[in-house]
N, C-alpha and C positions, 0 to 999 in steps of 0.2 A: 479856157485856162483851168488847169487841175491845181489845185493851194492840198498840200500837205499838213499836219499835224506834225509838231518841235518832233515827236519819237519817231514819225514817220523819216523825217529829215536824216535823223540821227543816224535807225538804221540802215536808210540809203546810201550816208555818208558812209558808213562802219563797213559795210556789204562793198562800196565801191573801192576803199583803199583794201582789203582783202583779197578782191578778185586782182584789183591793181600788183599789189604783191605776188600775188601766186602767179602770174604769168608775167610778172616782170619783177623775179630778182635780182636779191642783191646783184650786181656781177663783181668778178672778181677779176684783177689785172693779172690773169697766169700769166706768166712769161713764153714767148713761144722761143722755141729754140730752133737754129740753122747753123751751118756749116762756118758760117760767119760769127756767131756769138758765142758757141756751145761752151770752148773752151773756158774765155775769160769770164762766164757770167759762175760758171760750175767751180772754176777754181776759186772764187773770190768768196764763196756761198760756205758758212758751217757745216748746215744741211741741205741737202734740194733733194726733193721730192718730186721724181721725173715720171710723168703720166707720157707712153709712150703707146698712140693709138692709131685707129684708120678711120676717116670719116664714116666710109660705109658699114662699118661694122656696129651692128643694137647696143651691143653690150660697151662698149668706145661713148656712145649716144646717151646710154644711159650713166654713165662715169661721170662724165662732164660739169652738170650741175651740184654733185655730190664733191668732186673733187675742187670745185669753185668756194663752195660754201665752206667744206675745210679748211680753204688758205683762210678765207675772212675768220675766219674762230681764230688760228693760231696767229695771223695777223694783228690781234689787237696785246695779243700776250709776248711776241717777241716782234715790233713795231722794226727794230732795225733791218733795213732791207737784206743783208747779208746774212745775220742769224740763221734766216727760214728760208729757204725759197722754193713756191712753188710751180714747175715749168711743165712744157708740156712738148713735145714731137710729133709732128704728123707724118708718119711711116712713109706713107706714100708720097708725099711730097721730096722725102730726107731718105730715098734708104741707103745711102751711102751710112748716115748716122744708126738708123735701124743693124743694117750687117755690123759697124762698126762696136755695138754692145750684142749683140746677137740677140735678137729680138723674134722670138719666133709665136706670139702669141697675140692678141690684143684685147682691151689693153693692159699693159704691163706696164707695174709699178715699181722705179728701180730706184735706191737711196745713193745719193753720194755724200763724201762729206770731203772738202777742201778737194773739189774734181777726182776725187778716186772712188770709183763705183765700189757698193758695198756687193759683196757674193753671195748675202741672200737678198731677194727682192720682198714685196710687201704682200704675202698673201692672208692677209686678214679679212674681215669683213669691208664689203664695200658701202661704206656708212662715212656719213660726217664723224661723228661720235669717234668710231673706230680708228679712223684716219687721224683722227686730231688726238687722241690718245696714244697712237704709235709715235707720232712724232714728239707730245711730249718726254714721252721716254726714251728715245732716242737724243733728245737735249737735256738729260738729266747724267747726272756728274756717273762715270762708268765706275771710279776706282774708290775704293771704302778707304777711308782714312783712321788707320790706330790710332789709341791712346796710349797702349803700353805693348812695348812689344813682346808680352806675353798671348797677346792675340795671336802673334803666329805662330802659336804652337797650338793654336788649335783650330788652325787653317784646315777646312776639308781636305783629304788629300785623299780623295778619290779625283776630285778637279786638280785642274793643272791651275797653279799659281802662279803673279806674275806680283813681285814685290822691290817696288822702287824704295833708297833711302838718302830722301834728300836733304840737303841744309835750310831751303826755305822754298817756300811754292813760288816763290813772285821770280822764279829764276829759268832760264832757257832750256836747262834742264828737263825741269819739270813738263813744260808746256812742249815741248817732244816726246814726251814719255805720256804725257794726257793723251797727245794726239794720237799716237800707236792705241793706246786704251781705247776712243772711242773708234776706231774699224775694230777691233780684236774683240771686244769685251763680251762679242757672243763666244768665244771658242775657250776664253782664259780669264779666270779672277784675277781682276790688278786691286791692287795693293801699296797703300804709299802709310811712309813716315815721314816727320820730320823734323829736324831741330834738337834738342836735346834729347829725345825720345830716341830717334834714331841714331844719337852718334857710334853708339858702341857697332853699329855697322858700316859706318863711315871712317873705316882707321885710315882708308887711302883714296878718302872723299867722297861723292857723291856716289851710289852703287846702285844696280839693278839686277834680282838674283831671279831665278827659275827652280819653283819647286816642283817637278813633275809628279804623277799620281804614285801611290804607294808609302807608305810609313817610314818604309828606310830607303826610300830611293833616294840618292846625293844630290845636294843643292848645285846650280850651275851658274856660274858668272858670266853677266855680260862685260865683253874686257874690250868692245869697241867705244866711239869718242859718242857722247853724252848726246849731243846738240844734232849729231848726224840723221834726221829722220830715216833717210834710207837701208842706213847700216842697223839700227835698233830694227826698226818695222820688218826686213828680211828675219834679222835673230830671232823675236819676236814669235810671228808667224810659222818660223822653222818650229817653236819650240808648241805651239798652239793646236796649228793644226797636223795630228798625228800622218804620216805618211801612209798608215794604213788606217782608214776610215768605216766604220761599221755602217752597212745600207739598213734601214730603217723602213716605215713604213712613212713617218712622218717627212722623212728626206730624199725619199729615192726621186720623187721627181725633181727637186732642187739638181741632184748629183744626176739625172738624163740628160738637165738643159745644161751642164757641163759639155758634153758633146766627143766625151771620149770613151772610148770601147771600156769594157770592166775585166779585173781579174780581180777575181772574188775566191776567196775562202769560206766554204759554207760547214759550219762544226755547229756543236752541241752548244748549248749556251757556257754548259759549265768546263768544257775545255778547253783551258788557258792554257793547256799547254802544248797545243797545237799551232794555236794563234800566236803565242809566244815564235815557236820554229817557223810562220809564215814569217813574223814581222822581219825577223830575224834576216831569212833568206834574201826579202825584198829589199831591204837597205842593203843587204850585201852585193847583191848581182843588179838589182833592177833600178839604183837609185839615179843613174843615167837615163832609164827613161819617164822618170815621173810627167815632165808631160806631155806624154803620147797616150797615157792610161791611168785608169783610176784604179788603185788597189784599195780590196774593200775586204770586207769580213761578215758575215751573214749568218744568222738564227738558223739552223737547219732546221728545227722545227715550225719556226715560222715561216719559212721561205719553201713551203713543201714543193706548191707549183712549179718554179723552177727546177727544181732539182727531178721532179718527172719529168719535164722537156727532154733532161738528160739519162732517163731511165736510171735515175737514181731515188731514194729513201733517206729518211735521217739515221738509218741502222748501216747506211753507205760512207755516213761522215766520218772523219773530214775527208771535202773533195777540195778540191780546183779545178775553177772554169774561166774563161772567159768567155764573157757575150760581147761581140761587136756589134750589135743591134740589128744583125741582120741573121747571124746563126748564135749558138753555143758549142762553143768545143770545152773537151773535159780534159787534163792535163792524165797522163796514161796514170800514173802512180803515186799516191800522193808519199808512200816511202822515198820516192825519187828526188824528192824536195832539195835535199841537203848534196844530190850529187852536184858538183861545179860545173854552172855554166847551163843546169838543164831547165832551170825555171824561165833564164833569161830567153833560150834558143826557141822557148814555146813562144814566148810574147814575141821574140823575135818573127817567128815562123807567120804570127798573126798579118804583122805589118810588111812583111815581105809579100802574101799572099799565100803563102803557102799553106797554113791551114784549111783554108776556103779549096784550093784545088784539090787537097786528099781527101777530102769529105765529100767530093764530087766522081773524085776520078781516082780515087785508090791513090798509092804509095807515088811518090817523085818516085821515075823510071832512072834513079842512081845505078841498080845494078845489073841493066837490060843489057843484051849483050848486042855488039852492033848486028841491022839488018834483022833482028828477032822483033817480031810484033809487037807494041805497048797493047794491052787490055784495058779497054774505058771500064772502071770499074765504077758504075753509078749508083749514087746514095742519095740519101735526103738526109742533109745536117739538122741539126732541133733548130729551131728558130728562136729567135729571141724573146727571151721573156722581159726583159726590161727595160725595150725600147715601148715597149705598151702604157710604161708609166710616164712616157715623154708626152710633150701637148703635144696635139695636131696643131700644123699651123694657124695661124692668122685663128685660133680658138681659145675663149676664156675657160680658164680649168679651176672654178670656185673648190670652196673646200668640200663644199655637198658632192662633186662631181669627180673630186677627188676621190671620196672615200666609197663610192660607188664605183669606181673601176677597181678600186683595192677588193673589194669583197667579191664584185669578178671574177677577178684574175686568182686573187690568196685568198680562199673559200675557210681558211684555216685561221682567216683575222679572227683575235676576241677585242671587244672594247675593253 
């Protein structure tokens, strides 16, 4: 028989609940989700934080315990089950539910809030700490409330604003107008009054205005019913996220896992008034297709890369291109802009097929005369440069790994 010493005891006690711990934590009740629950459990949920993985994948394996230990942190801060919820997918079991959000990577962390998936997912650090910090901010109130409404007059308006003016917060009103706020509050500053502060903007009751960016650019009324989330959230949205969106370096892979071809305007940074004549022309002709493609707007000087694909330069801008993630075609002229009908009949020409055939085989034989030979006229179209910023499937694309193919592919990044 071995008799120990009281410290010996101790630290065998201390050493055994330690090793104990470490290979036996906490665990946490993730919710798993199926085809049978997904809906009612997501609709009924503030937040949910959707961990959407594959068992056999490392980096899924390594997720797990970190995304466990998150829920238990933010679990003791928002106890009601509804608030928080954290769920989780197993791809391979669900891919009906996998294709159903388009899920091309693992794993991937995707926010909803009242069952409406948010349009950026979570790519911050994979950390307790990090995860339980996103979500608190994510449950923290979206919209700044005045005191006087001399505050909006000195509303940024470089940002697009979004400024509710209600009679009192405890009203249906309001708590539809919160809820567009928290999806929206990446894209648009909200803004609320209320009560006597706000009456002088309430002569015909409860109001919700849109200040778009610029100093003098006119205020816009919302003149649908208050209480309608769908009718606000559309307006909203419309007014938020601009129809022509600028590709980035920090977004571009956000806007690949979009999954629609690009027409891109690539200009000088400081030529607004080129960008002004794209925005212009695309709402005119092309707002029927918004979506079948992304219309974007681009750095020419940051975005050198592509623009060689296409045997172009920033001393070439402004161009237009589109990349369907397979080639780039260049729009012949960018003078041609404003003729009618010829921005649309390119984008047109994409989805038809037709760009892809003349890039291979010369001109549509329109004016061959009958019984005269067509000429296989063979090319090599530029390839895509922005399908390079999309993940490979079933692959984690951290932000290290992110920023390592940027420097890549755009030799021309500076930090």
């Amino acid at each position: 028989m071995i008799f120990l010493g009281t410290q010996e005891i101790t630290c065998h006690l201390v050493l055994s609940i330690c090793v104990s711990w470490l290979f036996n934590p906490t665990r946490s009740e993730i919710t798993s989700l199926d085809s049978g629950n997904i809906d009612d459990i997501l609709n009924n949920a503030d937040v949910a934080l959707v961990n959407f993985y594959a068992d056999w994948c490392r980096f899924s394996q390594m997720l797990h315990p970190i995304f466990e230990e998150a829920s238990n942190v933010i679990k003791e801060e928002y106890p009601d089950k509804n608030q928080v919820v954290f769920a989780r997918v197993d791809c391979d079991q669900h891919s009906d539910i996998a294709q159903r959000y388009r899920i091309s990577k693992y794993p991937t962390l995707k926010l909803f809030r009242n069952g409406m998936m948010m349009k950026r997912e979570y790519r911050g650090q994979r950390s307790v700490t990090a995860i339980a910090d996103y979500i608190r901010q994510q449950k923290s109130n979206p919209i700044r409330e005045v005191q006087d409404l001399e505050e909006i007059n000195t509303v940024d308006r470089s940002r697009r604003n979004i400024i509710g003016y209600f009679e009192q917060k405890d009203s249906d009103n309001y708590r539809t107008f919160e809820r567009v706020a928290n999806i929206l509050h990446d894209d648009c500053v909200f803004l609320s009054a209320f009560g006597a502060i706000s009456k002088a903007e309430r002569f015909s009751g409860d109001n919700i205005i849109y200040k778009p960016p610029g100093e003098n650019a006119p205020d816009m009324v919302y003149l649908g019913s208050l209480t309608n989330f769908d009718l606000i959230y559309a307006w909203t949205q419309d007014k938020c996220v601009p129809l022509v969106r600028e590709i980035t370096f920090e977004n571009g892979e956000e806007l690949t896992e979009e999954g629609l071809p690009f027409l891109i305007l690539f200009h000088m940074k400081d030529d607004l008034e080129s960008l002004e004549k794209f925005q212009q022309e695309v709402a005119r002709q092309l707002i029927s297709e918004k979506g079948t493609i992304n219309f974007l707007h681009a750095d020419c000087d940051k975005f050198r890369h592509p623009l060689l694909h296409i045997q172009k330069t920033p001393t070439d801008c402004p161009v237009i291109a589109i990349d369907s993630f397979r080639h780039m075609y260049v729009f012949p002229d960018f003078n041609d802009l404003s003729v009618p009908g010829k921005l649309k009949q390119f984008v047109l020409d994409l989805h038809s097929g037709k760009l892809h055939r003349e890039f291979h085989h010369g001109p549509d034989p329109t004016d061959v005369a009958p019984g005269q030979p067509i000429q296989d006229v063979a090319s090599s179209p530029p390839e895509s440069s922005f399908q390079k910023l999309a993940p490979s499937e079933h692959r984690l694309v951290n932000k290290l790994i992110w920023w390592v193919l940027l420097y890549s592919i755009f030799p021309t990044v500076r930090s």
